[in-house]
BAMARSE-829014 format. One record per residue (C-alpha): x, y, z; residue in one letter. Coordinates in nm, 4 decimals, padded with zeros to 6 digits. Layout:
BEGIN
> X;Y;Z;resn
> X;Y;Z;A
...
This chain:
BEGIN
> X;Y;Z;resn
> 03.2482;-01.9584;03.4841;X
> 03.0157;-02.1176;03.7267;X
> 02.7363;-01.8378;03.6045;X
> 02.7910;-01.9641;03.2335;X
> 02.7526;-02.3458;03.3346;X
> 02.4196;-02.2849;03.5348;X
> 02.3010;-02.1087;03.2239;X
> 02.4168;-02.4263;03.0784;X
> 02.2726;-02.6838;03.2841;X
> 01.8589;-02.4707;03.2671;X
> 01.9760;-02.4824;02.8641;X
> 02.0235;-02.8294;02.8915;X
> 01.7135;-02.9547;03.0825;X
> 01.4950;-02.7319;02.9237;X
> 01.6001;-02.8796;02.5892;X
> 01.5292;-03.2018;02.7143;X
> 01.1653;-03.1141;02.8330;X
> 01.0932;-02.9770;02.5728;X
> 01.1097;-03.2916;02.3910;X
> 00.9787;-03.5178;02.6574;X
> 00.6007;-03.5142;02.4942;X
> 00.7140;-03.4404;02.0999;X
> 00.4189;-03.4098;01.9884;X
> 00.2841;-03.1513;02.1763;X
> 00.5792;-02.9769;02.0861;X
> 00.5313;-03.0165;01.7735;X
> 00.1879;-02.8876;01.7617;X
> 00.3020;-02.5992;01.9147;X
> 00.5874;-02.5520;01.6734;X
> 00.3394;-02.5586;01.3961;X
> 00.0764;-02.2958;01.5535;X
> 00.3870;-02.0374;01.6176;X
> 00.4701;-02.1585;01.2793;X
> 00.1391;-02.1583;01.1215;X
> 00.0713;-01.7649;01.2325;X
> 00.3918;-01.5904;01.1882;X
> 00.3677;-01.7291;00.8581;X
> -00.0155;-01.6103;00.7978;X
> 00.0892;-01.2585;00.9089;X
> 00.4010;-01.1928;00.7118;X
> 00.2324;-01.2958;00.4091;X
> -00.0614;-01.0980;00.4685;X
> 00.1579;-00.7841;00.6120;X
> 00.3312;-00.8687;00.2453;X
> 00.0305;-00.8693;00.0356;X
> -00.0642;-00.5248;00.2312;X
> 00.2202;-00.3390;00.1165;X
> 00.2498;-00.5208;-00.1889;X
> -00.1245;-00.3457;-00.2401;X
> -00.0879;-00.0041;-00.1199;X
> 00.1888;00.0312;-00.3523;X
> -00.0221;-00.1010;-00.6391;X
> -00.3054;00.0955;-00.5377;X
> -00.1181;00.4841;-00.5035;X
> 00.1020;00.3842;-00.8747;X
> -00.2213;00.3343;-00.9537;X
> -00.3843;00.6582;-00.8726;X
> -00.0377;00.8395;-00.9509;X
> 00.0907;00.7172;-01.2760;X
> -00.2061;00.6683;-01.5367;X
> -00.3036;01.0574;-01.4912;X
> -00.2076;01.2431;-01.1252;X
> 00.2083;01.2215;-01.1144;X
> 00.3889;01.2944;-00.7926;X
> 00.3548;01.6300;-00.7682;X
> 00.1371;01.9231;-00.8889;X
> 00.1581;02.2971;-00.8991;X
> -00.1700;02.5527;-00.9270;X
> -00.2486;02.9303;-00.8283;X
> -00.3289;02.9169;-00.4617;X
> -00.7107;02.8560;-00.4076;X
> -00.7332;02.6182;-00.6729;X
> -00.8104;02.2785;-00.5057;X
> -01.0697;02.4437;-00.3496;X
> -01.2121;02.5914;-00.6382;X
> -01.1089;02.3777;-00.9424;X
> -01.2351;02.6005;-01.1942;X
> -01.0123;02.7848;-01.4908;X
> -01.0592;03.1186;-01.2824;X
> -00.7236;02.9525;-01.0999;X
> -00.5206;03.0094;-01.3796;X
> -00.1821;03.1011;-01.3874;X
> 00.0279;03.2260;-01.7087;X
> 00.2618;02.9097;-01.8360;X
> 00.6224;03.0249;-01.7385;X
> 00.8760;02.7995;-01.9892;X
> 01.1350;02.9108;-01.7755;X
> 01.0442;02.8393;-01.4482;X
> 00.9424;02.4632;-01.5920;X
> 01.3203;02.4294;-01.6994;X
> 01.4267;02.5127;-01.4041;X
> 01.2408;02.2490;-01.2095;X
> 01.3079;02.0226;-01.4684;X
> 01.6785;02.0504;-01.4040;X
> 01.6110;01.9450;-01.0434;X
> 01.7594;01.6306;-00.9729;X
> 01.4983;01.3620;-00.9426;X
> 01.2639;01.5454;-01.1418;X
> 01.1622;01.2987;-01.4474;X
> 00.9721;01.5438;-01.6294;X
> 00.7623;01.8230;-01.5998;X
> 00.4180;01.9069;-01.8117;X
> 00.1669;02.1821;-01.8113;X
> -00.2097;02.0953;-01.8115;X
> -00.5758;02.2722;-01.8407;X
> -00.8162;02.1091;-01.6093;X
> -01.1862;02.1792;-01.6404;X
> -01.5012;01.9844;-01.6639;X
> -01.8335;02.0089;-01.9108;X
> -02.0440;01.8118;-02.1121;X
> -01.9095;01.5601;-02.3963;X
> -02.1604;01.5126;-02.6436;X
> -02.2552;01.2206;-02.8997;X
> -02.5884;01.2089;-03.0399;X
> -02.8721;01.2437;-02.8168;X
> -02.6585;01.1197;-02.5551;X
> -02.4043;01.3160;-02.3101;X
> -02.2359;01.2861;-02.0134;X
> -02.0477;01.5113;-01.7562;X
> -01.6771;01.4577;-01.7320;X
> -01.3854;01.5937;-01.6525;X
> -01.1588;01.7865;-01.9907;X
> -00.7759;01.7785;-01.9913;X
> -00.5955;01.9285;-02.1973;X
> -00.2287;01.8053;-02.1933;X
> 00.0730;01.7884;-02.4374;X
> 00.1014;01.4232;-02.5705;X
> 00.4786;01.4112;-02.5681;X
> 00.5060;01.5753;-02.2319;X
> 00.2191;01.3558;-02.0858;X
> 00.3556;00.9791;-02.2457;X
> 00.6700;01.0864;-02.0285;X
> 00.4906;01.1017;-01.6869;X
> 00.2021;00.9309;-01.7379;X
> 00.1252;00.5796;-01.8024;X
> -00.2505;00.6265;-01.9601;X
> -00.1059;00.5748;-02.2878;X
> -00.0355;00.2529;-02.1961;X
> -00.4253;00.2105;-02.1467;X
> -00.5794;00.2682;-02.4804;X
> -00.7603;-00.0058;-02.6436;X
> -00.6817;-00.1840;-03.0003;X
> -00.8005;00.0188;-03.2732;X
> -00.7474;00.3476;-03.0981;X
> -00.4659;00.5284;-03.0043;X
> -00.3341;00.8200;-02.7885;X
> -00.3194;01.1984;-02.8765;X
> -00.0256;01.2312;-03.0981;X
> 00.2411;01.5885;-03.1573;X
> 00.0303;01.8066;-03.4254;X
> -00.3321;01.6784;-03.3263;X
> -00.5712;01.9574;-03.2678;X
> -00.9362;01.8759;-03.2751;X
> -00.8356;01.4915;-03.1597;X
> -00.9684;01.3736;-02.8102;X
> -00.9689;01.0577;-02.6084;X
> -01.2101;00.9213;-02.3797;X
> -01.2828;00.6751;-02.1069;X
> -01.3962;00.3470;-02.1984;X
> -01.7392;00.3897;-01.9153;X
> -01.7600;00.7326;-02.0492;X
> -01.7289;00.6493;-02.4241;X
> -01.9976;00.3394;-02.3786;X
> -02.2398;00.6164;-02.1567;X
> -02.2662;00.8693;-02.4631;X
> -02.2105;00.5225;-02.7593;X
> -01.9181;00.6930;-02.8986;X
> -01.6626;00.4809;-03.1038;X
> -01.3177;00.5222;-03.2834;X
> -01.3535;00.7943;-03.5283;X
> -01.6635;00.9118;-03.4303;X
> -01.7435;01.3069;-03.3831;X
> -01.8308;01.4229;-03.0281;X
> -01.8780;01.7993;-02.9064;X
> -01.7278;01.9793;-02.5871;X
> -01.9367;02.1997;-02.3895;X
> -01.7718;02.3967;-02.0960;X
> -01.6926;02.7298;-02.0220;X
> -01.3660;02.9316;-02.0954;X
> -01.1445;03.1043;-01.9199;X
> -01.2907;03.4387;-02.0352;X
> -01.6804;03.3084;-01.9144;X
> -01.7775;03.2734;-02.2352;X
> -01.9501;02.9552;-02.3813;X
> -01.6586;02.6798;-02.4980;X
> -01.7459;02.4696;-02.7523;X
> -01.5951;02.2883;-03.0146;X
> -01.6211;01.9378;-03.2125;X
> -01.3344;01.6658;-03.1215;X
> -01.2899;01.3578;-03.3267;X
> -01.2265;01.0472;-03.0809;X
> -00.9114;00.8926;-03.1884;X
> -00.8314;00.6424;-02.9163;X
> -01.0253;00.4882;-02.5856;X
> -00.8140;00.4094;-02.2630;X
> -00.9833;00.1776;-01.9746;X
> -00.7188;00.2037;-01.6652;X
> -00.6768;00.0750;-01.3289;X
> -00.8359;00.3398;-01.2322;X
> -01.2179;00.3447;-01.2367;X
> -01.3025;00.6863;-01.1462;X
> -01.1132;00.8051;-01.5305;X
> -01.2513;00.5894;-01.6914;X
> -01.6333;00.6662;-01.6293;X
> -01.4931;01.0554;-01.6044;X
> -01.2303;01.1444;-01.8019;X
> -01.1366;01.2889;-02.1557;X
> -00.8345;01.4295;-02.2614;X
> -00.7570;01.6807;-02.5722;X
> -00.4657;01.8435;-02.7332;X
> -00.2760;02.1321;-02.4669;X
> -00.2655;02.3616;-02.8170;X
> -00.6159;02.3130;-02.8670;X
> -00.7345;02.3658;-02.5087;X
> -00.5762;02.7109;-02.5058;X
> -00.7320;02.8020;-02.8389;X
> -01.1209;02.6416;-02.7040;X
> -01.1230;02.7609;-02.3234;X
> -00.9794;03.1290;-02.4416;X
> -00.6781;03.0418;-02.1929;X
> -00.4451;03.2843;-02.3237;X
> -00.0974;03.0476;-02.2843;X
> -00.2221;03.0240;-01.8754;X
> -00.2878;02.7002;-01.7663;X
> -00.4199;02.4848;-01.4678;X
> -00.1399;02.3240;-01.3180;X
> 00.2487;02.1400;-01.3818;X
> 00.2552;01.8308;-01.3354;X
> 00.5526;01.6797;-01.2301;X
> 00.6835;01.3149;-01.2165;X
> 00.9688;01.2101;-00.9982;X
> 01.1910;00.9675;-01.0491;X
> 01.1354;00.7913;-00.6988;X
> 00.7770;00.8148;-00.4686;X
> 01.0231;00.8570;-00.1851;X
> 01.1934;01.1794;-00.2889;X
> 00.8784;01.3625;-00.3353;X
> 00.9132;01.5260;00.0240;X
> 01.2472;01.6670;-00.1081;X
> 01.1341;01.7829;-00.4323;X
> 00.8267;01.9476;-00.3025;X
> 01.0847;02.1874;-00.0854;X
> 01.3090;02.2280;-00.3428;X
> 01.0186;02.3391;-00.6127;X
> 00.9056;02.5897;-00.3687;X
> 01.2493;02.7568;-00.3801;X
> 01.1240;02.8669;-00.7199;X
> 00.7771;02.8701;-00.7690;X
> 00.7948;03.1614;-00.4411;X
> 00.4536;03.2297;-00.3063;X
> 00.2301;03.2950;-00.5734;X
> 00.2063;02.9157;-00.6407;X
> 00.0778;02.6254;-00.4834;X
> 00.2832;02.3193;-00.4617;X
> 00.1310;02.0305;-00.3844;X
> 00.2027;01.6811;-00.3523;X
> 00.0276;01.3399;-00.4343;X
> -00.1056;01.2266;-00.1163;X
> -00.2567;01.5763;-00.0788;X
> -00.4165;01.5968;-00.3962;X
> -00.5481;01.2768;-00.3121;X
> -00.6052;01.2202;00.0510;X
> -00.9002;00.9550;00.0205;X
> -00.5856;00.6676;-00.0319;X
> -00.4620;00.7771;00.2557;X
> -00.7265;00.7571;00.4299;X
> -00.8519;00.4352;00.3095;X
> -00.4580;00.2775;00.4073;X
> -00.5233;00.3880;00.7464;X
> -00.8649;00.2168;00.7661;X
> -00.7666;-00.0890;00.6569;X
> -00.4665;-00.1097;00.8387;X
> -00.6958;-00.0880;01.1428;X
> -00.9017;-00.3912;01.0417;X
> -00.6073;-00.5866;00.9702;X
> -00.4176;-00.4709;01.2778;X
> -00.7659;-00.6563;01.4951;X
> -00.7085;-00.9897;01.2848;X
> -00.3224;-00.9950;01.3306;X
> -00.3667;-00.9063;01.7183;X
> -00.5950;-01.2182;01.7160;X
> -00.3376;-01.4629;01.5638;X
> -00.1004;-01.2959;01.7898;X
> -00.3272;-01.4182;02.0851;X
> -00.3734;-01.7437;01.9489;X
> -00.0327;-01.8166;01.9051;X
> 00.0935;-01.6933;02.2311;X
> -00.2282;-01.9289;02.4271;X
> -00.1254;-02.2217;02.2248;X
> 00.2675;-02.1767;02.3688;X
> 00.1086;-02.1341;02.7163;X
> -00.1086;-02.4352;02.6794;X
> 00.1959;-02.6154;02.6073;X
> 00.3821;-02.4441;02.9125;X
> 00.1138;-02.5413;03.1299;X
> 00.0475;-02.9092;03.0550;X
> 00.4055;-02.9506;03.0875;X
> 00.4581;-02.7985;03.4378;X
> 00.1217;-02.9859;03.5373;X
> 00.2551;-03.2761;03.4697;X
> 00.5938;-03.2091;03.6309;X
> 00.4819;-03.0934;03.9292;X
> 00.6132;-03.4135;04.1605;X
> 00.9310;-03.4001;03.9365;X
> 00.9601;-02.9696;04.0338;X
> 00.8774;-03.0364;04.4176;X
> 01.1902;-03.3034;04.4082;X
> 01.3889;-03.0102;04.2640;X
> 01.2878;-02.7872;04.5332;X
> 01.3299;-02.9813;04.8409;X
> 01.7297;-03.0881;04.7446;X
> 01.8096;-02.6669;04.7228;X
> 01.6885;-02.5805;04.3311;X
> 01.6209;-02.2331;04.4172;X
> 01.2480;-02.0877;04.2956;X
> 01.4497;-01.8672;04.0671;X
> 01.6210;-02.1740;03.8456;X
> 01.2852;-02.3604;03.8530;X
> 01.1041;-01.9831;03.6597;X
> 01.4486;-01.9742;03.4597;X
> 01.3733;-02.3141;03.3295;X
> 01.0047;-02.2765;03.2347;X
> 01.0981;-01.9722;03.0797;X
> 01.3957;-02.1592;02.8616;X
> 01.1563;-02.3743;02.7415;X
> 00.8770;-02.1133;02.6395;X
> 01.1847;-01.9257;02.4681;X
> 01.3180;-02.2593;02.2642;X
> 00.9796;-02.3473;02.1865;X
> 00.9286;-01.9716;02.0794;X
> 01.2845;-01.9288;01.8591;X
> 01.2217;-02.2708;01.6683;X
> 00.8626;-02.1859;01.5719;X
> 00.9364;-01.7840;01.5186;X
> 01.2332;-01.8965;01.3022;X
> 01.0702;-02.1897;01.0495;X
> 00.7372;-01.9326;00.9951;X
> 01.0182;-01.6519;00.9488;X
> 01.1433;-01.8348;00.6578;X
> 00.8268;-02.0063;00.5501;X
> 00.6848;-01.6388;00.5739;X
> 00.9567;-01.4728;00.3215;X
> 00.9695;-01.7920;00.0822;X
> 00.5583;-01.7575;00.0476;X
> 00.5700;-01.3583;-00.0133;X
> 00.9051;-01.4077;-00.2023;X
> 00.6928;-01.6362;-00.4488;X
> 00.4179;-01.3729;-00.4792;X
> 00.6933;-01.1055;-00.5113;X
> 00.7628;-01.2618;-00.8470;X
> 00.5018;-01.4209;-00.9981;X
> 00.1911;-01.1638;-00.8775;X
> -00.1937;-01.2672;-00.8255;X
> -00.3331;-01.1409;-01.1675;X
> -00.7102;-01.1351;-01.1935;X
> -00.7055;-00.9374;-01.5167;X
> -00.9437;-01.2244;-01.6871;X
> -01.2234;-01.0809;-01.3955;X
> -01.1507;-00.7030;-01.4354;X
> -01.5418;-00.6851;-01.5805;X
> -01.6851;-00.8521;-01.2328;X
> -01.4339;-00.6586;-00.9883;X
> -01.5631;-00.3458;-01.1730;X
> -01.9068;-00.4153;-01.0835;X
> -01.7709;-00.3825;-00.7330;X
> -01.5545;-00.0570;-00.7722;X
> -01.1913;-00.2697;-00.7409;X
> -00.9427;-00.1189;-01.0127;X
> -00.6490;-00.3242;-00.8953;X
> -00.6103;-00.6262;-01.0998;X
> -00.2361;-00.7561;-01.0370;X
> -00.1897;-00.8622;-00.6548;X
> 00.2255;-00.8512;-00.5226;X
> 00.3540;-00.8860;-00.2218;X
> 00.6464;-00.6471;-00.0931;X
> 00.8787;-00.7764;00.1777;X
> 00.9554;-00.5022;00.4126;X
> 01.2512;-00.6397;00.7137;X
> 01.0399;-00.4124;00.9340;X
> 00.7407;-00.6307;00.9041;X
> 00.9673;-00.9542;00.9948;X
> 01.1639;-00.7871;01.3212;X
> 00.8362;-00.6616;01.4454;X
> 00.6519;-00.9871;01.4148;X
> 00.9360;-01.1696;01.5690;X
> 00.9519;-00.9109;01.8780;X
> 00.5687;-00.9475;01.9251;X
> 00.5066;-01.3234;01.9168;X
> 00.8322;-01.3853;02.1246;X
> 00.7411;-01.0988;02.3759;X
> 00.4175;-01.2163;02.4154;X
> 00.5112;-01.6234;02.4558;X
> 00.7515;-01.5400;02.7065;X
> 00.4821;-01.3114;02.8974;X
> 00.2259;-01.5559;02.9107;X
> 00.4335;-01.8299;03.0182;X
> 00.5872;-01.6177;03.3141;X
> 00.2162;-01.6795;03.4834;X
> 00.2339;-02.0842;03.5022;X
> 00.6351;-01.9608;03.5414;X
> 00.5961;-01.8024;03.8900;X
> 00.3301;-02.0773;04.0089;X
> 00.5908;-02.3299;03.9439;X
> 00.8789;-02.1322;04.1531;X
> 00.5649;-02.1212;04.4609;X
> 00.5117;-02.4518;04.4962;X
> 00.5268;-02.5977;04.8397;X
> 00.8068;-02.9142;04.7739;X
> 00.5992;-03.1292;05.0354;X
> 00.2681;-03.1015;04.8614;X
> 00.4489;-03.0927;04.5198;X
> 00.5568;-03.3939;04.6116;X
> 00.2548;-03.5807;04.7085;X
> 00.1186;-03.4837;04.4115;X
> -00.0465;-03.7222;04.1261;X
């Protein structure tokens, strides 16, 4: 009992000085407030845009989860071939969380219009498969459309690639590659639709042509370059990627997004780093700005604290104090930019920065992403908390401990 009203009584004053100069307080409230705020919303807008950025490197063409003959990724030619099993693709599509599942040729050559050609990337996919896993469909411009159940000599380009070689809707490009066999591929493709994506890279590189027709042009034979497979959720790709190796066995390579494309990866990690320096700064900031408070307070206490010492307050209620106040000052400020914090990424959680009416000047510049959202993770919030309260309470235990030293007589005679 008498533990719980000394807890009550350093509660009590410290509540009171922390009010004694308001608006100091205040200030201080609004700097703890001010940065916890800044770096949810920007931890937000960081999730919010790696999960823009991998949907939009997975869904237009990738999908979760892809499987080739071992050696391919290293090699990405047709020489990595494997023979297209129907049954083994029913029996991963039966796999729950498996959306769908679609076989694909991959090789590159030359697409020719005119006196003008370009080198890009050839896929040849099956158009019903590929509108269930894929969103590049989605992508094709007015007056085009995408490859469609019975097309054979159809193909569809992207919009940089199409303007590189001046082919339009309609108009009659040629193919040049190599087949499967070694021999020269060629063959003439009418272009029946034009996609432009989020994605850059496909769209200066990328043309895509019936899966029927690909075997019959490339000499494949019914084998084909990979399955690729769409999941229902990004998170149960780990799973799946077990679970499909079950029955692909060892002759086949199963790989998953983030290894097919390790560059986003990569480029998380990096910026991560260069946000982590900026939020460590704020974190600073905020944490001198509560010890600046801390410190003009006890400064100009210090007759009041050697009073407190000479009639018995031990050194140990006088840090207890100075601490209580750091902490309420801490809480108040930690709590409004908590809520300030959600309701700001909340906001951009619905209604998303869209810079669609730039997309021609960000792809000058190599951005793809054109729709901005923020994702609220609790992580982000109990982490930022933690830090900024941790690090208050730290810097305050320095003009803390000076205060519990004083020498009462000299405390006393102080102006």
């Amino acid at each position: 009992m008498r533990r719980f009203e000394e807890i009550a009584l350093i509660a009590g004053l410290s509540w009171r000085n922390v009010w004694r100069n308001s608006r100091r307080s205040l200030l201080t409230f609004l700097t703890i407030t001010a940065g916890c705020t800044l770096i949810l919303f920007m931890r937000s807008l960081q999730n919010g845009g790696y999960e823009q950025m991998i949907e939009d490197s997975i869904a237009p063409v990738t999908g979760h989860i892809q499987i080739h003959e071992k050696g391919y990724r290293k090699n990405l030619t047709l020489e990595y071939a494997f023979e297209n099993d129907s049954t083994m693709i029913e029996r991963i599509r039966k796999l729950s969380g498996v959306k769908e599942v679609s076989p694909r040729i991959y090789t590159g050559g030359l697409i020719i219009s005119g006196n003008s050609s370009a080198g890009s990337e050839i896929y040849a996919v099956d158009p019903v498969l590929e509108k269930k896993i894929t969103t590049l469909h989605n992508y094709i411009l007015p007056g085009g459309r995408y490859l469609e159940a019975g097309d054979r000599l159809s193909i569809v380009l992207g919009n940089k690639l199409a303007e590189n070689i001046g082919a339009k809707i309609e108009d009659t490009v040629s193919v040049l590659s190599q087949g499967f066999d070694g021999s020269i591929a060629a063959d003439s493709f009418v272009v029946r639709g034009i996609f432009r994506s989020p994605n850059i890279g496909y769209n200066r590189g990328l043309a895509l042509i019936p899966l029927v027709q690909g075997n019959e042009t490339f000499s494949m034979h019914n084998f084909v370059s990979a399955y690729v497979i769409h999941a229902d959720e990004t998170s149960s790709v780990e799973k799946l990627e077990g679970e499909i190796k079950l029955i692909t066995g060892e002759e086949l390579e199963v790989m998953t997004w983030d290894r097919i494309m390790p560059e986003i990866l990569q480029f998380i990690a990096m910026d991560r780093v260069s946000s982590h320096i900026f939020v460590f700064i704020l974190y600073i900031i905020v944490a001198f700005g509560v010890l600046n408070t801390i410190q003009m307070s006890v400064f100009e206490r210090i007759r009041e604290m050697g009073i407190m010492l000479s009639i018995g307050t031990s050194p140990g209620r006088i840090f207890s104090m100075i601490i209580t106040e750091s902490f309420i000052i801490s809480v108040i400020g930690i709590t409004v930019g908590l809520l300030c914090g959600w309701a700001l990424s909340f906001y951009f959680t619905i209604y998303p920065m869209d810079f669609s009416e730039y997309q021609a000047e960000m792809e000058i510049y190599g951005m793809s992403t054109l729709v901005y959202y923020a994702r609220i993770r609790s992580y982000d919030f109990i982490v930022t908390a933690s830090i900024i309260l941790f690090l208050s309470l730290t810097f305050t235990a320095f003009p803390a401990m000076r205060a519990a030293k004083l020498n009462p007589v000299r405390a006393i005679r102080h102006l």
